[in-house]
C-alpha positions as CSV (number, residue, x, y, z in Angstrom):
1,X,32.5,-7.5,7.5
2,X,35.0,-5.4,5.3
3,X,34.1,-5.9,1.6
4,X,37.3,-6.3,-0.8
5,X,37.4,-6.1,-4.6
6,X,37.0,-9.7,-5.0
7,X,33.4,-9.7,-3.0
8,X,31.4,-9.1,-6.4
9,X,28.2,-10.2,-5.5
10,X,28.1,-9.0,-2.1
11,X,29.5,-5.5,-3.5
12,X,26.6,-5.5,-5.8
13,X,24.0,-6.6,-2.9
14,X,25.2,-3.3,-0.7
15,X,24.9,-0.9,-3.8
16,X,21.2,-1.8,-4.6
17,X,20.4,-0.9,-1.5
18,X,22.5,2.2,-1.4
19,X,21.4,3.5,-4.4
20,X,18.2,1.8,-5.6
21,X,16.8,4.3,-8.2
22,X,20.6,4.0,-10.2
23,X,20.4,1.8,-13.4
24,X,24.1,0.1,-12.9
25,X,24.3,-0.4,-16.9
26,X,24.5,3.9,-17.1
27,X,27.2,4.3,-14.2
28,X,30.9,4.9,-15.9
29,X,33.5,2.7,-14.3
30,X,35.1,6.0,-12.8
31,X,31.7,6.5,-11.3
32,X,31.4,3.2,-10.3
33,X,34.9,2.7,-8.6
34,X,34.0,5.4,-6.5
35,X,30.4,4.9,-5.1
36,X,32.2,1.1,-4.3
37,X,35.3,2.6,-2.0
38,X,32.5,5.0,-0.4
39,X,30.8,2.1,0.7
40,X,30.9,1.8,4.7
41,X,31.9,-1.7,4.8
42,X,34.2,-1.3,2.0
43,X,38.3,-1.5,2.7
44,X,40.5,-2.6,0.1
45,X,43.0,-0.9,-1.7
46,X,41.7,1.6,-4.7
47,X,44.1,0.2,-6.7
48,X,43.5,-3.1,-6.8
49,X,40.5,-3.3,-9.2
50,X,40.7,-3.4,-12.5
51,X,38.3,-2.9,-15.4
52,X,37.5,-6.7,-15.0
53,X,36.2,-6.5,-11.8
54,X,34.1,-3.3,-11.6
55,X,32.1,-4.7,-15.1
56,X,31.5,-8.2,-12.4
57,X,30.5,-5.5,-9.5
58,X,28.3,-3.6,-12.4
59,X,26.8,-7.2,-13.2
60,X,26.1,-8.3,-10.0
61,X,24.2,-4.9,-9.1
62,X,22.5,-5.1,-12.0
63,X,21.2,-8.9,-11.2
64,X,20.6,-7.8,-8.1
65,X,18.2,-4.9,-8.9
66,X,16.4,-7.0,-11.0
């Protein structure tokens, strides 16, 4: 399944597992645009986020490392 920009919660799901020990809340959204397009099952254009959706990714990592 290739994960877009608009899969939030799934994006979030596939970084707690790829970087468990990482407190989302300290990763810049630089930082955090780029751990998402290195995702395996990532494949969506890099420019289509915006600062909108990497704070929903950052969110839904968050809730889901909690």
């Amino acid at each position: 399944m290739a994960l877009k920009w608009t899969d939030v919660y799934d994006i979030g799901y596939e970084l707690a597992r790829a970087h468990p020990d990482v407190d989302p809340l300290t990763v810049s959204f630089p930082d955090l645009h780029r751990m998402v397009r290195s995702l395996p099952e990532f494949d969506d254009d890099p420019k289509r986020s915006n600062e909108k959706i990497l704070e929903a990714i950052q969110m839904a990592w968050y809730e889901e490392r909690d």
